[in-house]
C-alpha positions as CSV (number, residue, x, y, z in Angstrom):
1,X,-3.2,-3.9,4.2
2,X,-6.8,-2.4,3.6
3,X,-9.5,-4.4,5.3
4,X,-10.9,-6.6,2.5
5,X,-7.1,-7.7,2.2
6,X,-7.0,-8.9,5.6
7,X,-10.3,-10.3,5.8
8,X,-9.9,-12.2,2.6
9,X,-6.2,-14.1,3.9
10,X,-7.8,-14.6,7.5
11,X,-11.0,-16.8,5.5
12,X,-8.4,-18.6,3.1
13,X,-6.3,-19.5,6.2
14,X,-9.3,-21.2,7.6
15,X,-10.4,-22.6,4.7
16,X,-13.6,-20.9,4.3
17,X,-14.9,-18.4,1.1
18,X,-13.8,-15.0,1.5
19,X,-16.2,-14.2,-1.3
20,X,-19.3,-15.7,0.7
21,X,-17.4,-14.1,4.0
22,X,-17.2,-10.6,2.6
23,X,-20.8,-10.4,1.6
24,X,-21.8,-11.2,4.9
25,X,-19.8,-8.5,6.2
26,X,-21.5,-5.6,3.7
27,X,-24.6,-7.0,4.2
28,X,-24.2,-6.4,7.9
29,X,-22.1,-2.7,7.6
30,X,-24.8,-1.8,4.3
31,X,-27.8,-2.4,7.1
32,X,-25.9,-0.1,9.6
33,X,-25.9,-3.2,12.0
34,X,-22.2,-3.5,11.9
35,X,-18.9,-1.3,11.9
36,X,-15.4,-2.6,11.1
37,X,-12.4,-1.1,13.0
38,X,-9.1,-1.4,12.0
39,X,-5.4,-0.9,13.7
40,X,-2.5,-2.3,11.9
41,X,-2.8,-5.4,10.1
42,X,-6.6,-6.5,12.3
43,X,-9.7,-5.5,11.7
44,X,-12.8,-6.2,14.0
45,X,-16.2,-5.9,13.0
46,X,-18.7,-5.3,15.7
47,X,-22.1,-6.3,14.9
48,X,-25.2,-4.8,17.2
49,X,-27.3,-7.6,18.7
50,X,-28.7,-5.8,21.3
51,X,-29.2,-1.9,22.7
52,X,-25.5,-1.2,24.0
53,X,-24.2,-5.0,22.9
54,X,-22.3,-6.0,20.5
55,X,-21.1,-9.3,18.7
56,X,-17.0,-9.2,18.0
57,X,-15.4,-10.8,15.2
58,X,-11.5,-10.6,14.5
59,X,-9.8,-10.9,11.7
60,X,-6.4,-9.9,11.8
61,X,-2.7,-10.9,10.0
62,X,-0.7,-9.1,12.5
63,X,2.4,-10.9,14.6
64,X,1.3,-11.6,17.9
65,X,2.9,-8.2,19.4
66,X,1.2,-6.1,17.1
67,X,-2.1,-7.9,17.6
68,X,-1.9,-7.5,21.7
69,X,-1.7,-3.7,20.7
70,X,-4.4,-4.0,18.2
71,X,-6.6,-5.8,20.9
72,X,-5.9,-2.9,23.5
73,X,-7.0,-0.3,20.9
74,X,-10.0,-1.9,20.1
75,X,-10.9,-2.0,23.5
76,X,-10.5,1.3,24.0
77,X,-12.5,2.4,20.8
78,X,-15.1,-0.1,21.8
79,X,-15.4,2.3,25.2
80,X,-15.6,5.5,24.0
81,X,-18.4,4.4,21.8
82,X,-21.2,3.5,24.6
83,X,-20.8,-0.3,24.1
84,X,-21.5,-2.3,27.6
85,X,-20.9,-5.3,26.6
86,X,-19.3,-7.7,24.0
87,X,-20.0,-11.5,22.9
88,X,-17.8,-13.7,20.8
89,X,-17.0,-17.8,19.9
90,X,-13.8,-18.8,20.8
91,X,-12.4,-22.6,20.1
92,X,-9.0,-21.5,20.9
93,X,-7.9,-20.1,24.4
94,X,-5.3,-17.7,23.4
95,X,-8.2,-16.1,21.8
96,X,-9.9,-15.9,25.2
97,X,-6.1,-15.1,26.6
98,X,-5.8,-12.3,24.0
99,X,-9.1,-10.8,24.7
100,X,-8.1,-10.6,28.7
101,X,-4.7,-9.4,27.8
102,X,-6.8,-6.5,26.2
103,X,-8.4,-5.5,28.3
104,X,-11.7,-7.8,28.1
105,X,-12.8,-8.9,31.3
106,X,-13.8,-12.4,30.0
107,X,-16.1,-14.2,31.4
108,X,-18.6,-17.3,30.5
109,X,-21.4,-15.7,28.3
110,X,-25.1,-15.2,29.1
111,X,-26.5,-16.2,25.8
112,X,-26.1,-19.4,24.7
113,X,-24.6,-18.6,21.2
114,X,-21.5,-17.7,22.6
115,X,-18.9,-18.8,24.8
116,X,-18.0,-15.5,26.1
117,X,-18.7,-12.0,27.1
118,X,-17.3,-9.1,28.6
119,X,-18.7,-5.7,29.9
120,X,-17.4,-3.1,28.8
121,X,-16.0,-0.7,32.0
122,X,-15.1,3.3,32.1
């Protein structure tokens, strides 16, 4: 699946616009602000708020094996690239569970915008 493909099913599942989704997402990648990284059937798009921080969005229509791997990868990538640490919103705990599974060391976030953070560790 390309990444507009999974993007667009993960919005319909939740009943939101892909359309309205999907701009936000160029907007963000078109202002260099945000990259999207993809590994199998999941895509996460990490949007800069911050020197060395990062905002994480996932998106992804992989099974739940191929997801834990997709997770791992991303962490990996994530890394390599200088990020120290990550922020998302998470309503469900096996998000949070995935995330630590990963390789995220989650733990209650710092700005009040999110529910979670994790540094990002060598």
């Amino acid at each position: 699946m390309t990444p507009s493909e999974i993007i667009t099913q993960e919005a319909q599942s939740h009943g939101k616009d892909p359309k309205i989704l999907m701009h936000w997402i160029n907007e963000h990648v078109r202002a260099h602000n945000a990259i999207l990284l993809q590994h199998g059937d999941s895509v996460m798009m990490l949007k800069k708020i911050a020197p060395h921080q990062v905002e994480l969005h996932l998106f992804t229509q992989d099974k739940p094996i191929a997801l834990v791997g997709a997770v791992k990868d991303f962490y990996e990538r994530i890394k390599k690239s200088g990020v120290r640490r990550v922020y998302g919103k998470a309503d469900d705990p096996q998000v949070l569970k995935l995330a630590k599974i990963g390789g995220f060391n989650v733990v209650n976030s710092d700005r009040p915008q999110f529910n979670w953070m994790a540094n990002v560790e060598d």
